[in-house]
Each structure stands twice: as structure tokens, then as C-alpha cells.
C-alpha positions as semicolon CSV with decimal commas, in nm:
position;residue;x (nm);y (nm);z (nm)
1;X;-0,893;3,415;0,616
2;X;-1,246;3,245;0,666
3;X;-1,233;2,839;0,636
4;X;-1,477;2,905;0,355
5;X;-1,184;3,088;0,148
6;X;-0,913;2,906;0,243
7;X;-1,093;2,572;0,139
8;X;-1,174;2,753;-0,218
9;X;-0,796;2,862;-0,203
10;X;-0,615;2,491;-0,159
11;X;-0,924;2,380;-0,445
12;X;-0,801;2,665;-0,654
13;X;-0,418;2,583;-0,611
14;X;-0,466;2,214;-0,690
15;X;-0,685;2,255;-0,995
16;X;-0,389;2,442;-1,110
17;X;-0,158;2,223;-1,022
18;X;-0,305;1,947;-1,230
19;X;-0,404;2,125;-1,512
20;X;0,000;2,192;-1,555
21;X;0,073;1,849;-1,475
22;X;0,191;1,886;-1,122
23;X;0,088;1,693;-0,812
24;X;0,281;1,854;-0,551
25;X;0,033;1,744;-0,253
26;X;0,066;1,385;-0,286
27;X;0,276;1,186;-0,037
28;X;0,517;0,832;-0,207
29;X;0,248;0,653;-0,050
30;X;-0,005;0,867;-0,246
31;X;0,193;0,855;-0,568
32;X;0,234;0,454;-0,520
33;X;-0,128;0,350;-0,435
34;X;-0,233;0,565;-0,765
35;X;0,014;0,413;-0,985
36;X;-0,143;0,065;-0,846
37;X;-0,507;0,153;-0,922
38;X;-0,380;0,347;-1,287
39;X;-0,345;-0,016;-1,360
40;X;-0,681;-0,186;-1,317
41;X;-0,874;-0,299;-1,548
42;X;-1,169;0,003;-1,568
43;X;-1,510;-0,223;-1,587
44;X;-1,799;-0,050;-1,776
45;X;-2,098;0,034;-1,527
46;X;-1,925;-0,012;-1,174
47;X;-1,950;0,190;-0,896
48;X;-1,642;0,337;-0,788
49;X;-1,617;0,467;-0,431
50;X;-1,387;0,745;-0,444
51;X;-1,236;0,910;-0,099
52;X;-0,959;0,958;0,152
53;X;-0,829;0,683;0,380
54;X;-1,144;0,594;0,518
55;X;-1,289;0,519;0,157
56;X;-0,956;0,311;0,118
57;X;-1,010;0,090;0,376
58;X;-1,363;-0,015;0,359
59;X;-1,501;-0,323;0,212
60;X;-1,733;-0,203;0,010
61;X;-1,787;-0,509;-0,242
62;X;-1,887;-0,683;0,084
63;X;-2,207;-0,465;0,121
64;X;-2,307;-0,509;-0,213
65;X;-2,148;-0,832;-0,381
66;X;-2,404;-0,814;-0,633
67;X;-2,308;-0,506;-0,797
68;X;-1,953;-0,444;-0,955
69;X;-1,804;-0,230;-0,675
70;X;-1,459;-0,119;-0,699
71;X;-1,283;0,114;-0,456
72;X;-1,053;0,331;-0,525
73;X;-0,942;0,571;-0,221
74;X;-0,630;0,678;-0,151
75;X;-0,532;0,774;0,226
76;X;-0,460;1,128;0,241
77;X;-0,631;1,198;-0,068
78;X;-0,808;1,567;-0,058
79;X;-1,108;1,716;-0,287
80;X;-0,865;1,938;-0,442
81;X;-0,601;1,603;-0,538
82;X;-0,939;1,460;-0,752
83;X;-0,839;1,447;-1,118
């Protein structure tokens, strides 16, 4: 199978997943770090910096600490775990 397909495949798989309510890629750590950000305050007009790991760990407010920034990546996070 090409990389092309199997990339479409895991997509396919976890758009399933979620639309019957399962999550069966993410990790405790996953699970834990989204609980934490379920419960932030959501501000109108933010930007929101959504990724893996290395969106988790930046500092993006620092670049910008004029605009509302707010980060919200989750290490080990994949384009098919988006919701």
C-alpha cells in the first residue's frame, strides 16, 4: 500500500472512530492533556495553534503577546485524532 493510501486509510479509520464516540489512538497522556484544555475558558477571536508535540511545547503567546494566542497541542496528537 502507497503512503498516499495508507495516510487516507488511518484518516478514514479515525473519522470513524469519532463519529461513534471512540478515541482508540490516544495515549493517558493524550486523554489527560485534553481533559485539561476541555476546561479552558474558549475566548472569542483567539488564535489557537493546534498540532502535535511540537505545537505543545512552543511559546507561542511570546511571539505575539499582543494578540490572544492560546495553544492547544497535544504530543502525539495525529491529523486523523482532530475533532
Amino acid at each position: 500500500m502507497s503512503a498516499g493510501r495508507s495516510r487516507a486509510s488511518i484518516a478514514i479509520f479515525g473519522y470513524l472512530a469519532r463519529r461513534l464516540g471512540a478515541t482508540p489512538f490516544l495515549t493517558g497522556a493524550q486523554r489527560t492533556r485534553r481533559d485539561q484544555l476541555d476546561q479552558l475558558t474558549r475566548v472569542p477571536g483567539s488564535i489557537v495553534f493546534l498540532g502535535d508535540r511540537i505545537t505543545e511545547r512552543g511559546e507561542w503567546q511570546e511571539l505575539r503577546p499582543d494578540l490572544p494566542v492560546v495553544n492547544r497541542g497535544v504530543g502525539g496528537e495525529t491529523s486523523a485524532q482532530f475533532r
